[in-house]
N, CA, C and O of each residue as an XYZ file, in Angstrom:
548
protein
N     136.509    -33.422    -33.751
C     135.743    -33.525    -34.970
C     135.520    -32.146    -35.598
O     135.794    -31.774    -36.739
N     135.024    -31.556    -34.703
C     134.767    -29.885    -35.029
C     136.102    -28.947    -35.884
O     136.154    -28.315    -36.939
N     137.089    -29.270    -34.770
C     138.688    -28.857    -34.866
C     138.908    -29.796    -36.621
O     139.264    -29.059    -37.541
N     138.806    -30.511    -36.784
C     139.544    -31.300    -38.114
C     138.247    -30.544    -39.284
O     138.419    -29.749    -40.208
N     137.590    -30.876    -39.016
C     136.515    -29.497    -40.587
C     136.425    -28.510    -40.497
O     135.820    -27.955    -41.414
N     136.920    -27.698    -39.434
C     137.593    -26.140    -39.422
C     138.962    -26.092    -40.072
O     139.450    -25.154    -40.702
N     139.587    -27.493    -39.754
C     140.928    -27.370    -40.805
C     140.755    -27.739    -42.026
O     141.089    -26.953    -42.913
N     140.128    -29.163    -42.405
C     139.983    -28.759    -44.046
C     139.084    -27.620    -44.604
O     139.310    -27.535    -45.811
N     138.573    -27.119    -44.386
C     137.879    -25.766    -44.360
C     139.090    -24.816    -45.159
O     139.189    -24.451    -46.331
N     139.948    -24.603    -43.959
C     140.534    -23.625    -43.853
C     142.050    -24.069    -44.780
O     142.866    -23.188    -45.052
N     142.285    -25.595    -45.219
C     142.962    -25.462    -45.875
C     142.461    -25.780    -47.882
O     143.220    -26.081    -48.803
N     141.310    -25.604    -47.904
C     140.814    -25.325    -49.199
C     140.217    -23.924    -49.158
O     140.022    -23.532    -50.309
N     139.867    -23.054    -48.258
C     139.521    -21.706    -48.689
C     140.924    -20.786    -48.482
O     140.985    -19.634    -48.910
N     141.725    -21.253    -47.975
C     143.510    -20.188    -48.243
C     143.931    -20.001    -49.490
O     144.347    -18.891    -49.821
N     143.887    -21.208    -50.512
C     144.549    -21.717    -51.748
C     143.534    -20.351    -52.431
O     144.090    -19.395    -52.971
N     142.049    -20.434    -52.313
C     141.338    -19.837    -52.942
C     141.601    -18.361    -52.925
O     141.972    -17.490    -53.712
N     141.300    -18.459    -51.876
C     141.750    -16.876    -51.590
C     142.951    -15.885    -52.155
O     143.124    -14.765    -52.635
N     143.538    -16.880    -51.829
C     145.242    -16.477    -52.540
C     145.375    -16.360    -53.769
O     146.332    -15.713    -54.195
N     144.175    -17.131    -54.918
C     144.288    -17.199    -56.432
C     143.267    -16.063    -56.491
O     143.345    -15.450    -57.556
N     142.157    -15.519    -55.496
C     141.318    -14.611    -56.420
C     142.245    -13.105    -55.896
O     142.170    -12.190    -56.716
N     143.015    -12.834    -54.724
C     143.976    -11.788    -54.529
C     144.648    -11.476    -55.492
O     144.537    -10.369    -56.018
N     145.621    -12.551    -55.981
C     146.494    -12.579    -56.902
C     145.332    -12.286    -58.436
O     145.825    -11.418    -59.156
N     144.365    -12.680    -58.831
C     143.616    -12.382    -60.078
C     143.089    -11.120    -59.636
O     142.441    -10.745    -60.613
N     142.998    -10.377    -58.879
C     142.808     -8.937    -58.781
C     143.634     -7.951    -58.705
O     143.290     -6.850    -59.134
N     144.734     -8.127    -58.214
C     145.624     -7.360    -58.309
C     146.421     -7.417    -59.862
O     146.937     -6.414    -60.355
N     146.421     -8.603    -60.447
C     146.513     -9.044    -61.864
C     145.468     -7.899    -62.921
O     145.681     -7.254    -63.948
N     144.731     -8.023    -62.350
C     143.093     -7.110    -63.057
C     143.448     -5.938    -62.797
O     143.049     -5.247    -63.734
N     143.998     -5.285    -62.020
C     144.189     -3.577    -61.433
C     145.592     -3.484    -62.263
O     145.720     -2.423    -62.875
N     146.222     -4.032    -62.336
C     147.713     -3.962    -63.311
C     147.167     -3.860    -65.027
O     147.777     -3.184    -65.855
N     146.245     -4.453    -65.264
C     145.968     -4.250    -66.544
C     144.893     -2.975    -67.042
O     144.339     -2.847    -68.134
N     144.844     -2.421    -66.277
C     143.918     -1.255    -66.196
C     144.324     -0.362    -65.872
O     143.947      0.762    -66.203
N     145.825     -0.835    -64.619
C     146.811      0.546    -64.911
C     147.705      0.657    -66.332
O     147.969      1.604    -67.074
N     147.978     -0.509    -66.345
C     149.132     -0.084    -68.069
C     147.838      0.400    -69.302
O     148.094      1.018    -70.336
N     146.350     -0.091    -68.843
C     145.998      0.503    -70.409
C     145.862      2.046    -69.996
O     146.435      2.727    -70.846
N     145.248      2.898    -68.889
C     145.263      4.059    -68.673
C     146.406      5.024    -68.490
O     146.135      6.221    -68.586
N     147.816      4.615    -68.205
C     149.160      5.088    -69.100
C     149.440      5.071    -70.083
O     149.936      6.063    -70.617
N     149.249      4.020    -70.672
C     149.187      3.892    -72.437
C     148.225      4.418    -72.979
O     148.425      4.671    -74.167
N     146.805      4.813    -72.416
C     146.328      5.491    -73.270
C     146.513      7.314    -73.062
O     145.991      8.259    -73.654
N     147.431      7.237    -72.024
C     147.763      9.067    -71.453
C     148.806      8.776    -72.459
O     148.847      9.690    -73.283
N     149.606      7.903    -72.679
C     150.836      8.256    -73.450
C     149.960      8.689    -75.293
O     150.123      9.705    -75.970
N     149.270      7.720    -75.530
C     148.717      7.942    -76.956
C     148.136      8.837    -77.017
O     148.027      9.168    -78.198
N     147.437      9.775    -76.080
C     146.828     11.274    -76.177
C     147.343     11.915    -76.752
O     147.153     12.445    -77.847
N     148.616     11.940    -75.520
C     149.714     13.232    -75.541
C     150.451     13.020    -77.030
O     150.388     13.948    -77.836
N     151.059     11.945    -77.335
C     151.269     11.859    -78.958
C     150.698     12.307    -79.818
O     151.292     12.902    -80.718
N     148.966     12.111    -79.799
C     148.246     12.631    -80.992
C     148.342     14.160    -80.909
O     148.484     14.921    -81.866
N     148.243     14.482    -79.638
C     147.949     16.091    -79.757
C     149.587     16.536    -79.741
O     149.485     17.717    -80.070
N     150.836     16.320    -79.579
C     151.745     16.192    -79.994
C     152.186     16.493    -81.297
O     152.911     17.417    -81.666
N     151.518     15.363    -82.108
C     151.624     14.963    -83.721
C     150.564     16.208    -84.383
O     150.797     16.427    -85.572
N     149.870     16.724    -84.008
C     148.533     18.094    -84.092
C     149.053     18.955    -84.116
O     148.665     19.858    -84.857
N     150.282     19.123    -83.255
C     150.855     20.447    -83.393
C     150.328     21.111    -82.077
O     150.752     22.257    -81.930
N     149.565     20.692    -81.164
C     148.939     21.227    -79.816
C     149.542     21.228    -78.810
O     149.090     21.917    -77.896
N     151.090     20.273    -78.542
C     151.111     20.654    -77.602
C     153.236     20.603    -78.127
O     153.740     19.560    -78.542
N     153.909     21.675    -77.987
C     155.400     22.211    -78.589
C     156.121     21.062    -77.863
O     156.034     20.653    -76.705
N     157.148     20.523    -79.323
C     158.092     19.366    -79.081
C     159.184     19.661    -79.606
O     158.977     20.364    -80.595
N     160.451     19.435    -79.401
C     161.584     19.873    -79.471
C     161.792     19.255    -81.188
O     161.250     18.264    -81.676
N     162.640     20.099    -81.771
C     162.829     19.426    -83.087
C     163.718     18.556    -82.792
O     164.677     18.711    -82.036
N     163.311     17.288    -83.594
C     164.291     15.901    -83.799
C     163.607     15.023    -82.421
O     164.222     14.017    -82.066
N     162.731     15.294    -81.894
C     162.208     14.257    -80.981
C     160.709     14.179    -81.910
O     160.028     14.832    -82.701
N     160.773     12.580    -81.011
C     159.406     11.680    -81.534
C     158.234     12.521    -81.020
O     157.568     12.711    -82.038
N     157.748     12.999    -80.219
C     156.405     13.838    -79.684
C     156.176     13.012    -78.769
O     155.002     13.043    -78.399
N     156.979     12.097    -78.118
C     156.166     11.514    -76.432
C     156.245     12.279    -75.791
O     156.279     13.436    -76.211
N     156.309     12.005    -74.566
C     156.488     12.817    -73.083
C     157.613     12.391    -72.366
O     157.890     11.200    -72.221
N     158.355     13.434    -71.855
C     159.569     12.929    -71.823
C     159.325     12.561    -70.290
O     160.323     12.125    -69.717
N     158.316     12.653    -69.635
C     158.626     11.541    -68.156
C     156.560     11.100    -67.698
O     155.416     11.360    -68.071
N     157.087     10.560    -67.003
C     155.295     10.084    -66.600
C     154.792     10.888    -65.490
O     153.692     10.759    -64.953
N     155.717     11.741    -65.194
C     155.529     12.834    -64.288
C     154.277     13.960    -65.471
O     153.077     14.176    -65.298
N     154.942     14.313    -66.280
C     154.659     14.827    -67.154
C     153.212     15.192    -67.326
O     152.624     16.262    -67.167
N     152.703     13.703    -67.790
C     151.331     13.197    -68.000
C     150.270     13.247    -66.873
O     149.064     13.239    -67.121
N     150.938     13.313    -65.244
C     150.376     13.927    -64.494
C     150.361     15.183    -63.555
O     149.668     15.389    -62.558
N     151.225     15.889    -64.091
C     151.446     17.359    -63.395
C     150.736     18.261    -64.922
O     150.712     19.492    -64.950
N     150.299     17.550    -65.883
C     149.817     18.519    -67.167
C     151.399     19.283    -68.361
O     152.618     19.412    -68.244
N     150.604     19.508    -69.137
C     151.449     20.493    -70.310
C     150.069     21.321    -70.998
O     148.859     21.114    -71.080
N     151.102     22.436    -71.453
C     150.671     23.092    -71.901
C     149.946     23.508    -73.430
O     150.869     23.702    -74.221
N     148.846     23.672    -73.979
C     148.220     23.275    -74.835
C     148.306     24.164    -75.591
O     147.963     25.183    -74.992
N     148.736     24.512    -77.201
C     148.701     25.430    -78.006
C     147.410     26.105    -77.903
O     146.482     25.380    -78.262
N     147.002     27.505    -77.448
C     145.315     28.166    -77.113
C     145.134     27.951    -76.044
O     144.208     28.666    -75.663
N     145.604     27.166    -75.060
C     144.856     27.311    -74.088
C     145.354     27.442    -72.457
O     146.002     26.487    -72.029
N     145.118     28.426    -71.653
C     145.356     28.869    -70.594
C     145.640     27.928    -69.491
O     146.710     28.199    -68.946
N     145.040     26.929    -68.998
C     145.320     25.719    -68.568
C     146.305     24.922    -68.850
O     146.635     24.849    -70.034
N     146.818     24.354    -68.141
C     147.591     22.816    -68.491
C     146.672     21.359    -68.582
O     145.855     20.971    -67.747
N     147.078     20.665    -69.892
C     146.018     19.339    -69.634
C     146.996     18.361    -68.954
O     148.187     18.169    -69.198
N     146.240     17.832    -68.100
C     146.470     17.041    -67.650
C     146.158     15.237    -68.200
O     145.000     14.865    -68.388
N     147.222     14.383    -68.376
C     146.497     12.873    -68.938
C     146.499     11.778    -68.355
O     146.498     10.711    -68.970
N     146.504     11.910    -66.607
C     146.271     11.382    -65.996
C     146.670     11.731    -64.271
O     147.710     11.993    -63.667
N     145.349     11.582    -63.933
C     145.400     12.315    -62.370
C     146.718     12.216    -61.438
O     147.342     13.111    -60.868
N     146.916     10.889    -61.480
C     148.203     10.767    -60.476
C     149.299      8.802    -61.449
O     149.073      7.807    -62.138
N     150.147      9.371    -60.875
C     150.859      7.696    -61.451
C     150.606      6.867    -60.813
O     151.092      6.942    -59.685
N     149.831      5.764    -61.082
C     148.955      4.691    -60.184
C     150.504      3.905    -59.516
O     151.669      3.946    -59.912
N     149.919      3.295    -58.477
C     150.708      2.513    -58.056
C     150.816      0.879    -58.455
O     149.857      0.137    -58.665
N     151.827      0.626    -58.488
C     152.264     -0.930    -59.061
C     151.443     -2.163    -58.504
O     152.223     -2.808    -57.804
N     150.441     -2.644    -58.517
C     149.815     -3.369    -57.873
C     150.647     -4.598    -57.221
O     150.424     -5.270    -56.214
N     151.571     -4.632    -58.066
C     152.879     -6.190    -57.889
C     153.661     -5.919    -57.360
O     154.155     -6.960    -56.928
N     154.482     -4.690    -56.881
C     154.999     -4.038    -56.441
C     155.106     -3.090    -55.359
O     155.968     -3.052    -54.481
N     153.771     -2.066    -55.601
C     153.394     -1.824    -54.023
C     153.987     -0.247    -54.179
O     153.826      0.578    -53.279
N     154.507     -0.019    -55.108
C     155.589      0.737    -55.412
C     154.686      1.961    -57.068
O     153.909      1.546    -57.929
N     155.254      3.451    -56.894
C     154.579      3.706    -58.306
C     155.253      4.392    -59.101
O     155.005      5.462    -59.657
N     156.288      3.596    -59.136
C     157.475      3.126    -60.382
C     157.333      2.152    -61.049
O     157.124      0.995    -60.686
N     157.463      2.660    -62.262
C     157.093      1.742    -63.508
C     158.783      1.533    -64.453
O     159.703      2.344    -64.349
N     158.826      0.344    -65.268
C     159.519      0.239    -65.363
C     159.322      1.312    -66.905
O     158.208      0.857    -67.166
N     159.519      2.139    -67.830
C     159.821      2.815    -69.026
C     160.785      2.389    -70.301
O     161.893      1.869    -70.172
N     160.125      2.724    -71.602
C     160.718      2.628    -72.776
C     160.748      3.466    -73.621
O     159.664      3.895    -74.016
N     161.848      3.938    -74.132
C     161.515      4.873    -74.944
C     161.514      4.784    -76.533
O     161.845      3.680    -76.966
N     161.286      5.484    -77.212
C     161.145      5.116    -78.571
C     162.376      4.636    -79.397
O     162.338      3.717    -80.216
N     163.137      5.151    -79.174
C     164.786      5.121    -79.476
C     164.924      3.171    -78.971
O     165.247      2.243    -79.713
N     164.615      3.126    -77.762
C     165.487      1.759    -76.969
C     165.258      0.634    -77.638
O     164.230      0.713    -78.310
N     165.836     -0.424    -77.722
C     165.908     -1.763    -78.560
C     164.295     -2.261    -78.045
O     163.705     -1.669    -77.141
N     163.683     -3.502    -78.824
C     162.573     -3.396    -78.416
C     162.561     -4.934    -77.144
O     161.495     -5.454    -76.814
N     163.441     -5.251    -76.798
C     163.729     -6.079    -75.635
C     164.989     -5.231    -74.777
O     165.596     -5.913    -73.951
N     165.258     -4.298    -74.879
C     165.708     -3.555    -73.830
C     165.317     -3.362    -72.830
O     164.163     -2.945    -72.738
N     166.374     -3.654    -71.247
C     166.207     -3.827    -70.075
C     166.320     -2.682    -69.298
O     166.098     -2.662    -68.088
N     166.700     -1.618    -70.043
C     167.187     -0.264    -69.429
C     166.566      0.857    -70.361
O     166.597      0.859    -71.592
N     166.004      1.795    -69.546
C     165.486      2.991    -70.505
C     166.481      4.020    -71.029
O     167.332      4.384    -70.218
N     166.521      4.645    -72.474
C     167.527      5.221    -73.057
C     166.957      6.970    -72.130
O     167.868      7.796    -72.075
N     165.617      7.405    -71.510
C     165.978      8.370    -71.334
C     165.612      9.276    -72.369
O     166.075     10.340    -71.957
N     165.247      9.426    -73.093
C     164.916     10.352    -74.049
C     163.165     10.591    -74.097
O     162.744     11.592    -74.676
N     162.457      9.880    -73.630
C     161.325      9.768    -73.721
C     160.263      8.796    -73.192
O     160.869      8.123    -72.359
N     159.012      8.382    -73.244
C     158.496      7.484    -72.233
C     157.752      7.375    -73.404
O     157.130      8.356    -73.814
N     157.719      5.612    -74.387
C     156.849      5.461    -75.575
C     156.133      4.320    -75.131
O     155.154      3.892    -75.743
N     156.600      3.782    -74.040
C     155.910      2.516    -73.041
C     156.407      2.543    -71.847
O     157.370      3.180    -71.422
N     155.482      1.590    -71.154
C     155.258      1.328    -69.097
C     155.472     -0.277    -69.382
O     155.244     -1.056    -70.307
N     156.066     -0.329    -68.007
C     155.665     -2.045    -67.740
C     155.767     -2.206    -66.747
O     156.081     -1.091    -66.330
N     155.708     -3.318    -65.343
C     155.741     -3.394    -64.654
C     156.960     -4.007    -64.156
O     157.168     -5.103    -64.676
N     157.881     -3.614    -63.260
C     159.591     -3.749    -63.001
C     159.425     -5.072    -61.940
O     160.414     -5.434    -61.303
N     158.041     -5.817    -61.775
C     158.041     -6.941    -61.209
C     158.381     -8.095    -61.812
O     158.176     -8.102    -63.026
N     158.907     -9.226    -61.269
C     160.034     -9.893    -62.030
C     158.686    -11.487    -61.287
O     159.119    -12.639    -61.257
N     157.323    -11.196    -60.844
C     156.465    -12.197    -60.492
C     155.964    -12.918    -61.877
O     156.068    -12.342    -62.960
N     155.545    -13.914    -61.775
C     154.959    -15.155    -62.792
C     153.339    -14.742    -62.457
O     152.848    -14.811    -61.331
N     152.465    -14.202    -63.947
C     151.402    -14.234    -63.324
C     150.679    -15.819    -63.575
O     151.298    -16.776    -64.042
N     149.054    -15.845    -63.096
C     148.417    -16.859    -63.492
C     148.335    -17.929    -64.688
O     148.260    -19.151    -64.556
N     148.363    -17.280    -65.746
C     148.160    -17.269    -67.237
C     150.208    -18.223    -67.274
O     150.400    -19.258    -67.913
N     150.876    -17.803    -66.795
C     152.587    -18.249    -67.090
C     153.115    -16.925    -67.397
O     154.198    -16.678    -66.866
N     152.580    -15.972    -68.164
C     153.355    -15.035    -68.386
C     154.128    -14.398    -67.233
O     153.898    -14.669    -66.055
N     155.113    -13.485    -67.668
C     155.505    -12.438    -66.409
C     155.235    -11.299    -66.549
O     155.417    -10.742    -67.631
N     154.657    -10.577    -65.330
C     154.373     -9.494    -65.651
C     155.286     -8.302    -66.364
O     154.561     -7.660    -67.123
N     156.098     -8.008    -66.359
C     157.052     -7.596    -66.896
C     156.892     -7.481    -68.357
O     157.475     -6.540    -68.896
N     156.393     -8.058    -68.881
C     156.374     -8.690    -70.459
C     154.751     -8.249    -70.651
O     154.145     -8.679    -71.633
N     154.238     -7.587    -69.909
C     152.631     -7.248    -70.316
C     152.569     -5.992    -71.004
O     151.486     -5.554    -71.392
């Protein structure tokens, strides 16, 4: 008796468990792409300012996501800024490689052209909650 409501127990709190894992690691993915995207929109504005030197005939991104966390150098100032501490890791993935786009690349392009980093996404090919894929966030 004991043994059989330790199992339905245990087979309605797994299911659960497994949907609030998966909605958190879902939640940490969207908080990593907005805090890359918003290191990428920094570095653009101060880019577009004239603050921080861009090659003529390029857009003013950053040409890697390394970039955004090892710093550049700021027109005036002695320091390097930095626009984000370290490259978070892929929550879906496990991994902190992101998949990249650059401004140039088609805007459903599967492969980065390399010239620049104008978006992140996640190179996980999982279905989240919602139906979407992450990939497409």
């Amino acid at each position: 008796m004991v043994t059989a409501l330790v199992a339905i127990l245990a087979a309605v709190a797994l299911p659960t468990a497994r949907f609030t894992m998966k909605r958190e690691r879902e939640s940490e993915l969207r908080l990593d792409l907005r805090l890359m995207r918003n290191a990428i929109d920094s570095y653009k504005q101060l880019a577009d300012q004239g603050m921080i030197q861009v090659e003529v005939g390029t857009e003013g991104y950053p040409k890697t996501l390394d970039e955004l966390a090892q710093g550049v150098s700021i027109v005036g100032q002695l320091t390097k800024r930095k626009f984000l501490r370290r490259i978070p890791v892929d929550p879906m993935t496990g991994k902190a490689e992101w998949g990249l786009r650059s401004y140039q690349d088609e805007m459903n392009a599967d492969s980065w052209g390399g010239q620049d980093v104008y978006d992140v996404y996640s190179r996980s090919q999982g279905t989240a909650l919602d139906g979407t894929k992450y990939k497409d966030w």
